[in-house]
C-alpha positions in Angstrom: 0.0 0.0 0.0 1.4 3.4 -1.2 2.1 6.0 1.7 0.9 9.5 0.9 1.5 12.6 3.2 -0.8 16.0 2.6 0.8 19.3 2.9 -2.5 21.4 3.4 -3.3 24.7 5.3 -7.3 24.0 4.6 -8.4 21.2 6.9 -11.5 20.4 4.7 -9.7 19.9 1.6 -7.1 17.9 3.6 -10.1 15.9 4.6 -11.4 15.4 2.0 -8.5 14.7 0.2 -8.0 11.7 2.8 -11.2 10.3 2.2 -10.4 9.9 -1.4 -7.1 8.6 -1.5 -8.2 6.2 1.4 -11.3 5.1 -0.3 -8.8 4.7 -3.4 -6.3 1.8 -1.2 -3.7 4.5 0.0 -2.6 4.8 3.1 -2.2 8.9 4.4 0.0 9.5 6.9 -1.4 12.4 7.9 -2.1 16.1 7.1 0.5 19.0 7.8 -0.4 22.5 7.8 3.5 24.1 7.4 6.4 23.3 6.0 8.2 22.6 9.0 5.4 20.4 10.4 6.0 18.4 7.2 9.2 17.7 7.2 9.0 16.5 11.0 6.1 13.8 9.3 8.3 12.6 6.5 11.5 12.2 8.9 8.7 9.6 10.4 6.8 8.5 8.5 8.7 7.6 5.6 5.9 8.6 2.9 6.3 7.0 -1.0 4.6 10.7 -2.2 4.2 14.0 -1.3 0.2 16.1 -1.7 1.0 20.0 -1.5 -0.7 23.1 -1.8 1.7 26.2 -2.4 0.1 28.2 0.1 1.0 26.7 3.3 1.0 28.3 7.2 4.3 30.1 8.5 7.0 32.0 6.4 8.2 29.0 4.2 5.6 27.9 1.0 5.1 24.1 -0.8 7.8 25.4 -3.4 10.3 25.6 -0.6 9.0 22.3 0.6 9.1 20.6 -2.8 12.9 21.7 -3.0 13.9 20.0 -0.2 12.1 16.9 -1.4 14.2 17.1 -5.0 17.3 17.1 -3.1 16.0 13.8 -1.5 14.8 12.7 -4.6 10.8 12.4 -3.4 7.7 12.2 -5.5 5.5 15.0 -5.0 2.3 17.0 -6.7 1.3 20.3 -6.1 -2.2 21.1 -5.3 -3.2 24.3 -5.7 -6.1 27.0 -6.6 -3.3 29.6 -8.1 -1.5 28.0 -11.4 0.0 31.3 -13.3 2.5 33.8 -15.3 6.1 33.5 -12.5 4.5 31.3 -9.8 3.8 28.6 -12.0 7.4 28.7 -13.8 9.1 28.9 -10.1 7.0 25.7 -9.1 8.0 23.8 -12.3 11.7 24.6 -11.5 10.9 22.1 -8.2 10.6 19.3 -11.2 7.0 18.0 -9.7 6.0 14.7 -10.6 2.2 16.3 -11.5 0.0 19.7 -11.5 -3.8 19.3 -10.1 -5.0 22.9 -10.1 -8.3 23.3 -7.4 -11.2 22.9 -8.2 -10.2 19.3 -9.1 -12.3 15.9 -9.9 -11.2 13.0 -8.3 -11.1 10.9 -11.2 -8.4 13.7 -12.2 -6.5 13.5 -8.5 -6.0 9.4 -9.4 -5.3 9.5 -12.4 -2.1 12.2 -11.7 -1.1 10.6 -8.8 -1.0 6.8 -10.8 1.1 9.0 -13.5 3.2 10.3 -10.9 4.3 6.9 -9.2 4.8 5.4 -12.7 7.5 8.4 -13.2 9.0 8.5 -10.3 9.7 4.8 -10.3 10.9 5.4 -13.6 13.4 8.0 -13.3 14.7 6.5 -10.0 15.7 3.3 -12.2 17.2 5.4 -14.7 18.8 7.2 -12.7 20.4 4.5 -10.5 21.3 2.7 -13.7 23.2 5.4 -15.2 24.5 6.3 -11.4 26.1 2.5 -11.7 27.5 3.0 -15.6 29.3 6.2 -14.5 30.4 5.1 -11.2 32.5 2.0 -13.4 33.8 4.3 -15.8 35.2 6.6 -12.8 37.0 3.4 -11.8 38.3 2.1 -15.0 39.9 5.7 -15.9 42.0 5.1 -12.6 43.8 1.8 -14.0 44.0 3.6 -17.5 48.1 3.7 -18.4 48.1 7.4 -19.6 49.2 10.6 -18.2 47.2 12.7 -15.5 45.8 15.2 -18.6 44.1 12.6 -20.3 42.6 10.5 -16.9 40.8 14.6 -16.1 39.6 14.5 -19.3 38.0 11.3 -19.6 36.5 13.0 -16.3 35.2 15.6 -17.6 33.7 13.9 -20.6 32.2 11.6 -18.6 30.6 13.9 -16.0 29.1 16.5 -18.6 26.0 14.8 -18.8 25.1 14.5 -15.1 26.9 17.4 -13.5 26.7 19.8 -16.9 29.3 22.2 -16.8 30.7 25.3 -19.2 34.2 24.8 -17.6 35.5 22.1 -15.1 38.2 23.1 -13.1 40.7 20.7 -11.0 42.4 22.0 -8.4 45.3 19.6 -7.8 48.4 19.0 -5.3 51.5 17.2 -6.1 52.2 14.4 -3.7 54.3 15.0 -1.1 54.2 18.7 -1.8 52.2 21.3 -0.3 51.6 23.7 -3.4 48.6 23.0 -5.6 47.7 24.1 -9.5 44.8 23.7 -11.7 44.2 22.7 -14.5 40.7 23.4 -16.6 38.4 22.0 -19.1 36.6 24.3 -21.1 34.0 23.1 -23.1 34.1 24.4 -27.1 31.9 21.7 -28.3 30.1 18.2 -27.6 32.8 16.2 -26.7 35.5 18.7 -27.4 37.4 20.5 -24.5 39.9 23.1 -24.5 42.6 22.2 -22.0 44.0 25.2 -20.0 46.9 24.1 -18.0 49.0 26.7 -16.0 50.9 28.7 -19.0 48.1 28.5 -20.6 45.6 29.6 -18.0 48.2 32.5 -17.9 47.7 33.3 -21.6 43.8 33.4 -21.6 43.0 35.3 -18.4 46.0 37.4 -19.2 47.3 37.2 -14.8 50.7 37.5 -14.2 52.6 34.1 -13.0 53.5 35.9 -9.1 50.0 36.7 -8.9 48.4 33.8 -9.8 51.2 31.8 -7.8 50.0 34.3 -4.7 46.4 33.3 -5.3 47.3 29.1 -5.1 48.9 29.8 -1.7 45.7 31.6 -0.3 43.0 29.4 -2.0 40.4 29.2 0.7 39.8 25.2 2.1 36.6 23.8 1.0 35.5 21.5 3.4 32.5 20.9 2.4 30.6 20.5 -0.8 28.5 23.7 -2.1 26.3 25.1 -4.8 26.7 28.7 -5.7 24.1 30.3 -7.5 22.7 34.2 -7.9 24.1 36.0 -4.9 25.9 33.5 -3.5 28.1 33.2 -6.6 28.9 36.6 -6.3 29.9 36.5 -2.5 32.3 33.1 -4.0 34.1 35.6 -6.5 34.3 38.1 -4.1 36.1 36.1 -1.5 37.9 33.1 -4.0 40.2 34.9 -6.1 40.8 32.1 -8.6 36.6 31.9 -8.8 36.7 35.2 -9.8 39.0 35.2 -12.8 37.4 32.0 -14.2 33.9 34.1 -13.7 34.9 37.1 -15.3 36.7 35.7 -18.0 34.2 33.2 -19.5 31.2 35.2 -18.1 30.2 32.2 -15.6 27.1 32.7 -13.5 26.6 29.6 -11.4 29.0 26.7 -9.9 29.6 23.7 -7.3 32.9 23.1 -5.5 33.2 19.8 -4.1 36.1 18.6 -2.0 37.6 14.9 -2.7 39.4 12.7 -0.1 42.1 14.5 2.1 45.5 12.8 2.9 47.5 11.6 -0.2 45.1 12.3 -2.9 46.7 14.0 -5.6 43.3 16.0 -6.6 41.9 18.6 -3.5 38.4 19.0 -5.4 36.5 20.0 -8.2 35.1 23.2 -9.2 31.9 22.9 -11.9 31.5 26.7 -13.6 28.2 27.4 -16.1 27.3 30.1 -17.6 23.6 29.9 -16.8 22.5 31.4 -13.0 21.0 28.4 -11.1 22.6 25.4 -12.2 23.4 23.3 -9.7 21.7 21.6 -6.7 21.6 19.2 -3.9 20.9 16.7 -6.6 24.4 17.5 -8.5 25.8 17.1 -4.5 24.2 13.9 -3.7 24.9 12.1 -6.6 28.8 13.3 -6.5 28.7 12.0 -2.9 27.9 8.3 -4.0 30.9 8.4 -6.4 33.2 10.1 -3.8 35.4 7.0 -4.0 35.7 7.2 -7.9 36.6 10.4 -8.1 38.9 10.8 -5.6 40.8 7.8 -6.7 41.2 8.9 -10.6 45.0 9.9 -10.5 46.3 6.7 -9.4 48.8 5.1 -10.9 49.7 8.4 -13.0 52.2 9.0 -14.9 53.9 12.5 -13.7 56.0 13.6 -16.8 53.0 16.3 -17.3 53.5 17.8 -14.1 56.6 20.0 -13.4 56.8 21.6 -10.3 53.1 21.2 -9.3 51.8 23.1 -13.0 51.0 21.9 -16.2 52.6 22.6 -19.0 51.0 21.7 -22.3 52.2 23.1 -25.1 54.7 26.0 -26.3 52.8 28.0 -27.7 50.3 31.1 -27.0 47.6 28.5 -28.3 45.7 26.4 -26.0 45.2 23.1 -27.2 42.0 21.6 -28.0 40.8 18.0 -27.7 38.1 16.1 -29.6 37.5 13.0 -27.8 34.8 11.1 -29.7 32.5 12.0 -32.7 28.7 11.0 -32.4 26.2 11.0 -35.2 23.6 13.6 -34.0 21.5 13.3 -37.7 22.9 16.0 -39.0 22.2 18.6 -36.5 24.5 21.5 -36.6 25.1 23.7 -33.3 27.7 24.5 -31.0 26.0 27.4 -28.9 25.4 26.3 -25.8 21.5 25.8 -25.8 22.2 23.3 -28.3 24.8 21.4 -26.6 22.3 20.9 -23.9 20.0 19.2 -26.3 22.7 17.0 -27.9 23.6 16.0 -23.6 19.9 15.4 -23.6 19.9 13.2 -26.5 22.9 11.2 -25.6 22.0 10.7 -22.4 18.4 9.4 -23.4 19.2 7.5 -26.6 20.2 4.4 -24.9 17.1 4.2 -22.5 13.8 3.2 -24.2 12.5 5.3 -22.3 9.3 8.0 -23.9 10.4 11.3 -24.6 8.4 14.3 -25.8 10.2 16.8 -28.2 8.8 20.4 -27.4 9.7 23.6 -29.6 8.5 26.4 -32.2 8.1 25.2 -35.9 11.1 24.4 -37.9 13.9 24.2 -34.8 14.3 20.6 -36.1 12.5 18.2 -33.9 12.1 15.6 -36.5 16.1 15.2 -36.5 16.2 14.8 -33.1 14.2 11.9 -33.2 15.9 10.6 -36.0 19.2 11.0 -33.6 17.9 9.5 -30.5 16.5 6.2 -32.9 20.1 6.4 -34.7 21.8 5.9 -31.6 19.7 3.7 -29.9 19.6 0.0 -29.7 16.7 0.0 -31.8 18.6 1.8 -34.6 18.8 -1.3 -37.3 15.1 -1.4 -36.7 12.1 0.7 -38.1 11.7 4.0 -37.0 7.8 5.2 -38.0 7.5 9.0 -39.1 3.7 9.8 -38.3 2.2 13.1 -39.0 -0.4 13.5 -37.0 -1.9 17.0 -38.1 -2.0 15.3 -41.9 -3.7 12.2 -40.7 -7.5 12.2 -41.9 -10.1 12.5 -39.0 -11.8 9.0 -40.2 -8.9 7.2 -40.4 -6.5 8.4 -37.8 -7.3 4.8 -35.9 -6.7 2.9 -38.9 -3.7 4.6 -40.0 -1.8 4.3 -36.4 -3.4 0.8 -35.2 -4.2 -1.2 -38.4 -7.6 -3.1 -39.6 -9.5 -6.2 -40.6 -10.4 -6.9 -44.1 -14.5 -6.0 -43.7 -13.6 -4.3 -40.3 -15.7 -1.1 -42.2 -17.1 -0.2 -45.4 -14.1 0.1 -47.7 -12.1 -2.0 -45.7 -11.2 -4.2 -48.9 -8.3 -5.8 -47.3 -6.3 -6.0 -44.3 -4.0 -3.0 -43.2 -1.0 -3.3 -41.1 -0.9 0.3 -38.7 2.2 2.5 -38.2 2.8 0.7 -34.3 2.8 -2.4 -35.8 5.3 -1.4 -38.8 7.3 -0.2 -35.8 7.5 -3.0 -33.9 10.9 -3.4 -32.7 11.9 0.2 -33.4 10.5 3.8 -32.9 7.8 5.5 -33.5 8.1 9.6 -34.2 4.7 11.1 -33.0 5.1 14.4 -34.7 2.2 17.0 -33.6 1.1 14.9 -30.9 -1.3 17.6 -29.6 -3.2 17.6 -33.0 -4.9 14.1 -31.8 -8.3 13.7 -31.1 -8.8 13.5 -27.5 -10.3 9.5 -28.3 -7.6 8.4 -29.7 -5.4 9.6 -26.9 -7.2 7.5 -25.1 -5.8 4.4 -27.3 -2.6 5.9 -27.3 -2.3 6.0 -23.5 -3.1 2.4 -23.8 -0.4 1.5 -25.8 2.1 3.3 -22.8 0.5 1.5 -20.8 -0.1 -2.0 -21.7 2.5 -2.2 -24.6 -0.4 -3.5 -27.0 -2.5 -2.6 -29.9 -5.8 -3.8 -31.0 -6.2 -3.4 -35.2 -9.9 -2.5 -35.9 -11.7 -5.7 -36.5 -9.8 -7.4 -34.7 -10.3 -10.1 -31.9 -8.2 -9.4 -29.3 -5.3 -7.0 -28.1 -1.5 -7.5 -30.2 1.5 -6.9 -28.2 4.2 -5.3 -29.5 7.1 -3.5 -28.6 8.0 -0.1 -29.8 9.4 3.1 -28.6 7.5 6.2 -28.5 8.6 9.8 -29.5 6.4 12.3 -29.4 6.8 16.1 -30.4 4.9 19.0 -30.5 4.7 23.1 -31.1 1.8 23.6 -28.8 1.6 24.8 -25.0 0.3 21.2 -24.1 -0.4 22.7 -20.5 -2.7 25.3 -21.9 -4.1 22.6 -23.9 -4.2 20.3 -20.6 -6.3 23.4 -19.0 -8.9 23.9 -21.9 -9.6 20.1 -22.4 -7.7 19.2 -25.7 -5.3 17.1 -24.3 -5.5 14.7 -21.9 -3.4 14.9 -18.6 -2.6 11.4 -17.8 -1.3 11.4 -21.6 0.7 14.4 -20.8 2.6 13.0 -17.6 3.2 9.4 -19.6 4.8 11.4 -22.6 6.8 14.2 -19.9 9.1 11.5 -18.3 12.3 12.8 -20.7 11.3 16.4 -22.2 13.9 17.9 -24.6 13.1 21.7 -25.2 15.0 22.8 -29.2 15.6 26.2 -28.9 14.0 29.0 -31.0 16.9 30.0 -34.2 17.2 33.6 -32.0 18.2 31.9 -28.6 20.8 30.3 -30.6 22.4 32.7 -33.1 26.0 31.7 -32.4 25.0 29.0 -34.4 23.5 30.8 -37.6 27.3 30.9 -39.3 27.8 27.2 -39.1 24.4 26.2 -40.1 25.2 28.9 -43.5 27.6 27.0 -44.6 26.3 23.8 -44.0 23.3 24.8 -46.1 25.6 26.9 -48.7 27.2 23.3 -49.1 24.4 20.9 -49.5 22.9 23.3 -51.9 25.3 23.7 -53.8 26.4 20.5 -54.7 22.2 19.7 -55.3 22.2 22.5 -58.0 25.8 22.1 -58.7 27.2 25.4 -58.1 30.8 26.9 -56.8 29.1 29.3 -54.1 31.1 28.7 -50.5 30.1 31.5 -48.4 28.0 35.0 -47.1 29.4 38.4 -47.3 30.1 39.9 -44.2 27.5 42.0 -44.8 25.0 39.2 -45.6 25.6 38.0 -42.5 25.3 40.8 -40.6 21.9 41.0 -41.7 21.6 37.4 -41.0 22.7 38.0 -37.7 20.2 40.9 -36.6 17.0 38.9 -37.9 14.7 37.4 -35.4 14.0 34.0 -37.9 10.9 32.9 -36.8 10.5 30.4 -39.3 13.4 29.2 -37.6 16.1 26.8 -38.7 13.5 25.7 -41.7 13.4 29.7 -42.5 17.0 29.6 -42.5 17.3 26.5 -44.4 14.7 28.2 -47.4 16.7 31.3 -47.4 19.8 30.0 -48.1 18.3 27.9 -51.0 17.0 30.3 -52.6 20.1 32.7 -52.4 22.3 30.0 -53.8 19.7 29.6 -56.8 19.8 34.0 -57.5 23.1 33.9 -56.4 25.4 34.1 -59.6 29.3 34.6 -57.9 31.0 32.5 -55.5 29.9 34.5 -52.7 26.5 35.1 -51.7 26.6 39.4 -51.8 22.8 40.2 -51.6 20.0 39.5 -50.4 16.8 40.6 -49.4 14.8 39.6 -45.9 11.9 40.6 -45.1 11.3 44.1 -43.1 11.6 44.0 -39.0 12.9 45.8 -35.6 15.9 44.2 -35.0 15.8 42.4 -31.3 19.1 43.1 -30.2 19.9 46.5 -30.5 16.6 48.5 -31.1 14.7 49.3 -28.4 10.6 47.5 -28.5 8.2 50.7 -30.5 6.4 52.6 -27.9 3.0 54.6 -29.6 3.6 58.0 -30.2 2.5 60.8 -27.7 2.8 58.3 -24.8 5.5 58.4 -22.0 7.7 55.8 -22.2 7.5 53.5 -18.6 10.5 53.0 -16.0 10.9 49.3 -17.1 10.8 50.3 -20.6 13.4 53.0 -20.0 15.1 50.6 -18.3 15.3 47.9 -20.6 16.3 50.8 -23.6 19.1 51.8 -21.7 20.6 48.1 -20.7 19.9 46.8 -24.6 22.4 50.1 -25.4 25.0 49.5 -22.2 25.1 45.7 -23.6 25.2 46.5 -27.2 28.5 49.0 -26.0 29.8 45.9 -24.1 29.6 43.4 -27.3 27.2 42.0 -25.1 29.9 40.8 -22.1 28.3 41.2 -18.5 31.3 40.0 -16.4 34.5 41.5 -15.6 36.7 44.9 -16.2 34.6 46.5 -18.8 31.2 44.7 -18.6 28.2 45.3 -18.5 27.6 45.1 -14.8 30.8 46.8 -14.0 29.6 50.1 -16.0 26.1 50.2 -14.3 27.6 49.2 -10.9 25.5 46.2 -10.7 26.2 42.2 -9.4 26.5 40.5 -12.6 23.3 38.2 -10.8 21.0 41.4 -10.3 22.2 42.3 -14.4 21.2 38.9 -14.9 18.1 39.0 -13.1 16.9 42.4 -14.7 17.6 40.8 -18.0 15.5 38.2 -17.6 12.2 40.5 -15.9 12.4 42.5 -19.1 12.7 40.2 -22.0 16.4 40.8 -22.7 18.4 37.7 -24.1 
């Protein structure tokens, strides 16, 4: 019987709450009105799911609540009359297992909390089987017969999909000695790291060797592992010199030290640096903790000829080297920019799994190709994987086009059809424009997560089969959850692995390489010597918002090889907007602009001075006399990317 404790400051909807889940076999452990009063109940009670309202008695709220049960890694739903704009983006930071918004039906309470076990149990067994893959690879690297530079980045590599990072730092002490170095990882690509060892640290931050040798011998002792994010990174950088350099030179907003084994151990701890504000969490902490021994143990059996005199000298040059450890197939996707590189750690992280994902993104980011990527790398990859429109399916045959009929099973049916799930079996299945299904045939669908079986129309009896599901879609599915179009228990089956693609302006770095990747396919298809933009091309290129997206882009370039008669493509013509990164938003004439607006005018313009840097001497921050956090922070209140 499954244990369920409810966090509510009503007593009659606690009440009644525990008359339904009672009357539906759980077991409720009891009713707390506070956060604190909560906590005290789970310490003894032990419960398999957490039922809380955000609005709770005393100072602390369920969202501070639910963060304390992610760091322990417990199920919980929120319950609550007040879903909207900030409060319901804060809330699914928390990562809850389920939403039930008040009032609620109680066939709608069972069905999320069902949905919410099933994911729970889920991502706990993926996560403890990846825990256990990573864990052995930590080991193995520490019998590897190589130098100390390749063991850390085998590290690195290894840990970027469960602790992600922008630049992994190693703070290190030569044994017997009492001096220590670092040595960094920076990450320039997936799978590819620029190595920064001592000199070369030198060269890129542009610190002077007695300085930097002045800040080793006064690096404060972490003793204990801790996450910095917002202000708390600031206070780091204001009192860990070494933080502050790496910060300010790589415009880092977020990081987690954690210390590794005293006594002999060569490494002292690691030091995780991203660029995005809120990173890293208990979670990252915890599941460092289990692999304590690992890591603390990968610089056994060394070899020393990289280290002279506790630093790390790795080349001659003014050039830091790069490494590329391993090339993946990703389907063609193009992207470096970080956004990107998140989705590309999503997909390798999830391709081996069978587990459902839902793709979610505007129109034309490319979510077909993910799928295609995760099937391609799967173990289902020399099996079918099943495109299937479902905004192009017709309404009267949507049922027979996924599941299959009889021969007579209706009028027309002049023979018998094998269905899209059943051409999949084996492989994948690529729901595209999921939330274009009729709400009955979610039903069906549901069934098929469920049960793992079809049933053709016509037919006499259910057919098993086994096939992975992907699912993508364009919509708000919540907003569709909230009007009725789409059916909640669907929503939380398909939500166990979300990727997000980014829109082509959250991404722009990446707008040169995907230019000439297009300028080359294109070429060759209409067999002409064009290889490249103008600068002035693709400045214009640059300062267009794209909301056709990577499909827009893709068009664009087409077309401009096919006008294009030069080597270089020199002109072009795209249609008419206000630029979103250096032109203020249009305010209507004869009305006074407003302080935010104002505001965000006068950032856009500090910024745009900047080349868009927020850290260190000559940011952004610096010449407004802000934290880079509360830069970040008003950046993000007023629309500014």
């Amino acid at each position: 019987m499954k244990k369920i404790l409810i966090v509510e400051d009503e007593s009659l909807v606690g009440h009644h709450l525990k008359l339904i889940l009672t009357a539906a076999g759980y077991k409720v452990t009891g009713i707390s009105e506070s956060v604190n009063e909560a906590l005290a109940a789970i310490e003894e009670q032990k419960p398999d799911l957490v039922l809380l309202d955000i609005h709770l008695k005393g100072v602390l709220n369920g969202i501070d609540l639910a963060r304390k049960l992610t760091e322990r890694n417990m199920a919980f739903v929120y319950l609550t009359a007040n879903f909207q704009g900030a409060l319901l983006e804060e809330a699914k930071s928390t990562m809850p297992f389920g939403f039930i918004v008040k009032p609620f039906r109680e066939d709608d309470l069972l069905t999320t909390l069902d949905v919410a076990f099933y994911r729970h149990q889920n991502s706990l067994e993926s996560r403890r089987q990846q825990e256990m893959e990573l864990n052995q690879k930590l080991k193995d690297i520490s019998s590897y017969s190589t130098d100390t530079v390749q063991k850390l980045l085998r590290v690195s590599d290894n840990l970027q999909a469960h602790v992600p990072f922008d630049y992994l730092n190693f703070i290190i002490r030569k044994t017997g000695d009492t001096k220590v170095t670092n040595i960094g990882f920076l990450r320039i690509g997936f799978d590819e790291y620029q190595i920064l060892g001592e000199q070369e640290f030198l060269n890129v931050t542009g610190v002077d060797q007695k300085k930097l040798k002045n800040i080793y011998e006064s690096l404060p002792a972490i003793n204990k592992a801790k996450c910095f994010n917002d202000e708390e990174f600031d206070s780091l950088c204001n009192q860990n010199p070494l933080s502050k350099i790496i910060a300010d030179t790589y415009d880092f907003e977020s990081s987690l030290l954690f210390p590794v084994l005293p006594g002999k151990s060569e490494l002292i701890r690691y030091e995780f640096y991203n660029r995005k504000g809120n990173t890293y969490s208990e979670q990252h902490i915890t599941l460092l903790s289990r692999l304590i021994n690992a890591l603390s143990s990968v610089l056994e059996g060394s070899r020393q000829d990289t280290v002279i005199d506790g630093a790390f000298n790795l080349s001659s040059n003014n050039n830091p080297p790069q490494h590329k450890e391993k090339i993946r197939d990703f389907d063609g996707i193009v992207g470096q920019s970080p956004p990107m590189l998140t989705v590309l750690d999503h997909i390798a992280t999830i391709s081996p799994l069978d587990t459902s994902v839902l793709i979610l993104g505007e129109s034309g980011t490319g979510k077909e190709r993910v799928a295609k990527s995760i099937h391609a790398l799967s173990g289902r990859a020399n099996k079918p994987l099943v495109v299937v429109n479902c905004a192009s399916l017709p309404a009267n045959l949507i049922e027979s086009e996924l599941f299959g009929h009889e021969k007579g099973a209706y009028t027309g049916a002049l023979e018998k059809r094998i269905g899209k799930f059943e051409m999949a079996d084996g492989g994948t299945i690529f729901l595209d424009e999921i939330g274009e299904l009729p709400t009955d045939l979610q039903v069906k669908l549901l069934r098929v997560l469920q049960e793992h079986e079809i049933e053709r129309l016509g037919g006499r009896g259910p057919i098993k089969i086994d096939v992975r599901i992907i699912a993508a879609t364009n919509r708000d599915l919540e907003k569709e959850m909230e009007e009725g179009r789409f059916r909640l228990d669907l929503y939380y089956r398909l939500f166990v692995f979300p990727i997000l693609i980014p829109s082509l302006r959250e991404r722009i770095d990446d707008i040169p390489a995907l230019t000439n990747h297009f300028i080359s396919h294109y070429s060759k298809k209409y067999k002409k010597s064009i290889t490249s933009v103008s600068p002035e091309v693709l400045a214009q290129m640059l300062d267009y918002p794209w909301p056709g997206n990577v499909r827009e882009l893709e068009h664009f370039i087409e077309r401009s090889i096919l006008l294009s008669k030069g080597l270089v493509i020199e002109e072009v013509t795209l249609p008419k907007h206000t630029s979103n990164k250096t032109n203020p938003e249009p305010v209507a004439s004869g009305r006074m602009k407003t302080i935010d607006e104002n505001e965000r005018d006068y950032i856009i313009n500090v910024l745009k001075n900047c080349n868009g840097r927020i850290r260190g001497v000559g940011g952004a921050a610096e010449v407004m006399g802000l934290p880079p956090t509360t830069l970040h922070s008003k950046m993000k209140k007023l629309g500014i990317k």
